[in-house]
N, C-alpha and C positions, 0 to 999 in steps of 0.2 A: 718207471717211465724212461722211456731210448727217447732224449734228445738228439744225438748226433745223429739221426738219419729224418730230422724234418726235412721238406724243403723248403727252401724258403723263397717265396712268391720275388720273382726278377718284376724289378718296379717298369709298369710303361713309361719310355721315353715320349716326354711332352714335345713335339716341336716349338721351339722357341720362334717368335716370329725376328725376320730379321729387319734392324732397326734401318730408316733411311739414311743415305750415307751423304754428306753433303759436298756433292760433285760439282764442280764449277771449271771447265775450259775457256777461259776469258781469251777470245779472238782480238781485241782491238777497246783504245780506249781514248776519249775524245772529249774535248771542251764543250758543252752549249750553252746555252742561254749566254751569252758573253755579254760582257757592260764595261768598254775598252774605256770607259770615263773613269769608272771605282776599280778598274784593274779585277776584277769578281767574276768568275763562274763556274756553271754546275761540270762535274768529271763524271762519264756517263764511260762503263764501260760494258760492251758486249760481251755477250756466249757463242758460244761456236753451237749450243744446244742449250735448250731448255733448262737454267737451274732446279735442281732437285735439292731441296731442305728438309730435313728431319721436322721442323716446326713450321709448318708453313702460316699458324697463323702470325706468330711473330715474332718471323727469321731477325734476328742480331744481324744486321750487318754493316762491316766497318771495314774504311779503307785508309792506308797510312799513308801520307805525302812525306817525302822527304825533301827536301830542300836541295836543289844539285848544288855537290863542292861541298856541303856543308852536315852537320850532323841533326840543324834543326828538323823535326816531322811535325806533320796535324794528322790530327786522328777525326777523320768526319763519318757522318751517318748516312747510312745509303739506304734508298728507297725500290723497292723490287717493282718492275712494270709488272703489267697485269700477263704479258704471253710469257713472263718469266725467262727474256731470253736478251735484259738489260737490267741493269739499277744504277740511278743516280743518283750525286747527293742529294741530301734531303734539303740544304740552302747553299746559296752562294758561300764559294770558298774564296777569299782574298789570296790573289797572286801577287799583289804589288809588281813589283820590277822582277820579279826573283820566276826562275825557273823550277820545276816539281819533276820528280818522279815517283813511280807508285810503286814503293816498298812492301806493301804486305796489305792484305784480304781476308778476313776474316769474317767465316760465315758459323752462327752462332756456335764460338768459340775454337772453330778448328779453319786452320791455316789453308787458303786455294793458294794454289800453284798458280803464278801470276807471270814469271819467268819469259814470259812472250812480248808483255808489254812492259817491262820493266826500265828498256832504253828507251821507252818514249818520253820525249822531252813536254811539258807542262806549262802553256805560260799565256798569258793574255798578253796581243802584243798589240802597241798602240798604234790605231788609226792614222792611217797616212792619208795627210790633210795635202790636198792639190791645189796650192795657187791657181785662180782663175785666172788664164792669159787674155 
């Protein structure tokens, strides 16, 4: 038997499907629901386009507050809207008297690029009460 002149069968390359990639351009990033009584509210930050998540039924996503000046953060839970092109937190965040910025973005498990809103300053600022003249 001549084995060295079989040939041997070149395997078909499968196309691997390619996984979704979790893309996030965050345009702008904002207070609502504000409660200047309990210093409390939701940090709602836009997309410049449509988030795209690998899991879209249940995308992880987390954003860090840091404390300005200082090194304290909170780590809170964000809520994807439905045209996928916002998430808020998922409950009020206490500001107290303290200012925040948004140090890191994480959509399940891999770090957005947040670099645009990062000097925006964070902070519920109390109601200016006007003397009735």
């Amino acid at each position: 038997m001549d084995f060295e002149n079989t040939p041997t069968p070149s395997p078909t390359p499968t196309p691997t499907p390619t996984p979704k990639e979790e893309k996030a351009v965050v345009s702008s990033v904002e207070l609502v629901d504000k409660d200047t009584g309990t210093k409390k509210a939701k940090v709602k930050l836009t997309f410049s386009k449509a988030l795209v998540v690998a899991n879209e039924t249940t995308p992880s996503l987390k954003l860090t507050l840091t404390k300005k000046g200082a090194q304290e953060t909170k780590e809170v839970e964000l809520v994807l809207s439905a045209d996928k092109l916002s998430v808020t937190t998922k409950d009020l965040v206490e500001f107290a008297t303290d200012t925040y910025n948004v140090s890191k973005l994480m959509i399940n498990d891999v770090e957005a690029n947040v670099d645009a809103i990062k000097s925006s300053d964070l902070k519920v600022a109390e109601e200016q009460v006007n003397p009735a003249t």
